[in-house]
N, C-alpha and C positions, 0 to 999 in steps of 0.2 A: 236215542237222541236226547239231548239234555232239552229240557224245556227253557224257554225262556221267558226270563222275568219283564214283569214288564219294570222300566225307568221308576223309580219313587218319583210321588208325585214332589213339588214343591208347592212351599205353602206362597200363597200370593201376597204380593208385594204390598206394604201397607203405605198411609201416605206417611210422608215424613213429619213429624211434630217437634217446632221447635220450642226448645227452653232456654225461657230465658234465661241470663245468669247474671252475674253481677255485671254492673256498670263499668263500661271502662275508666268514666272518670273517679266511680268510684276506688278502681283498683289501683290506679294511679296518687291517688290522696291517700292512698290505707302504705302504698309503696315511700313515698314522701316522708309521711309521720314517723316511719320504720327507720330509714336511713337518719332522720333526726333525731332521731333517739338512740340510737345506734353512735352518733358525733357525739350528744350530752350527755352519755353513759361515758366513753373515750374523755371528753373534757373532766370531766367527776373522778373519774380514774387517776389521769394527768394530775389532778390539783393536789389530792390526795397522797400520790404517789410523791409530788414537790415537800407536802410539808413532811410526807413519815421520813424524807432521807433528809430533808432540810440538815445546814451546818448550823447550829443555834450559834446566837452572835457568847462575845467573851462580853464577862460583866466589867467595869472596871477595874475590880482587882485582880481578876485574871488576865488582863491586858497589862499592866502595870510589873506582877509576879513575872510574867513571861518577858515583858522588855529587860527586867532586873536580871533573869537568868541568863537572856542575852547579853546580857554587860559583863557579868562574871565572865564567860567564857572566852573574855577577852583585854581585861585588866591588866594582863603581864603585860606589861612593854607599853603600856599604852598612855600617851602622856596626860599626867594628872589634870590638869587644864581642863582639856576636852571631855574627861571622863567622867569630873564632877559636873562638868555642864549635862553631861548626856541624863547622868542619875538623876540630878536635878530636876531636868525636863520630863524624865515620866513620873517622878513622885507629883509634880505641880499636876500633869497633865491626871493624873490621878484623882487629885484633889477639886480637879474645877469638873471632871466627868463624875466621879461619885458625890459629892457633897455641894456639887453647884455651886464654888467658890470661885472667882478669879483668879484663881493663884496665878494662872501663866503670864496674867498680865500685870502682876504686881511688883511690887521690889520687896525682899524678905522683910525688913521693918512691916510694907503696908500687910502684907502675909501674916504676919504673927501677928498684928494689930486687929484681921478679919476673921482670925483661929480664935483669940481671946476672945470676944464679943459671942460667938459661935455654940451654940448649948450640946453638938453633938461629938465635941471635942471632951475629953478627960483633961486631969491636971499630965498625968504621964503623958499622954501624947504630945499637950502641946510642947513640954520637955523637951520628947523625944524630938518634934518637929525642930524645936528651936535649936537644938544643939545638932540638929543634920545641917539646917541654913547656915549655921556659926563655922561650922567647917565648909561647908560648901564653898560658897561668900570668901571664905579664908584662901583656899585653894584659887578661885577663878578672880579675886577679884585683887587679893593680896600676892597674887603671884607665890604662896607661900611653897616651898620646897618640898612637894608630896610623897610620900612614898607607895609605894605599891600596896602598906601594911594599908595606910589613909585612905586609900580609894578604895579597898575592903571593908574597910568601917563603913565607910559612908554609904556604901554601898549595903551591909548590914544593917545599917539605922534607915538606911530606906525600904528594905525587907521588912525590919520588925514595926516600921507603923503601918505598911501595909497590912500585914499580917495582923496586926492589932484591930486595925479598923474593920476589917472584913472578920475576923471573929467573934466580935461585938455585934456584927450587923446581924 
């Protein structure tokens, strides 16, 4: 016959001891400051991530270059009048955004009158200026008979003082 064992004893029941542990309100403040910072780390990120793709703005010559090659692309056909006004308008607007001159509000006399006075002006530019106003002027105001070759000039003379100005800057 198989003997038998007796039952293992068990060991007796201890009392239970509690530990404490952290605070709830502490763990709720420790929860709080996580998620805040968790937002201003995402905000820092955000700002960040706006300027690295940021569109950097155009200077004014490259606003002025860019309206000009706009205009080329549409010269053929396009009646002299309005075209010299158009060229007109972004060389002046050119000139009161880079060099803080009035131009758009002035009449070409007062314009050349505010270029000559002007120290950051050359003898060639103001040249160059005066004889774009001269045909300009001639074109919009004389009604003169333009040709397509005329509103490519003028169009080039408003090229080459951009181009002058901004590679002197």
């Amino acid at each position: 016959m198989e003997s038998q064992m007796p039952p293992p004893q068990l060991a007796p029941i201890e009392p239970m001891v509690y530990v404490q542990g952290i605070p709830q309100w502490l763990m709720l403040l420790g929860g709080l400051i996580a998620v805040l910072l968790l937002i201003g780390l995402g905000v820092l990120i955000g700002v960040w991530w706006r300027r690295a793709h940021a569109v950097k703005p155009l200077t004014p010559g490259q606003k002025a270059l860019a309206g000009l090659s706009g205009l080329e692309n549409v010269v053929e056909g396009r009646d002299p009048y309005a075209f010299s006004a158009e060229v007109s308008d972004v060389l002046r607007a050119y000139v009161s955004e880079a060099l803080a001159l009035p131009a758009t509000s002035q009449t070409s006399p007062e314009f050349l009158a505010s270029v000559a006075r002007h120290e950051r002006f050359t003898e060639a530019e103001r040249e160059l200026l005066a004889a774009f106003l001269e045909k300009a002027d001639l074109i919009k105001f004389a009604r003169f008979q333009a040709s397509e070759r005329d509103s490519r000039e003028l169009l080039g003379q408003a090229r080459d003082f951009v181009n002058g100005k901004e590679s002197a800057a």
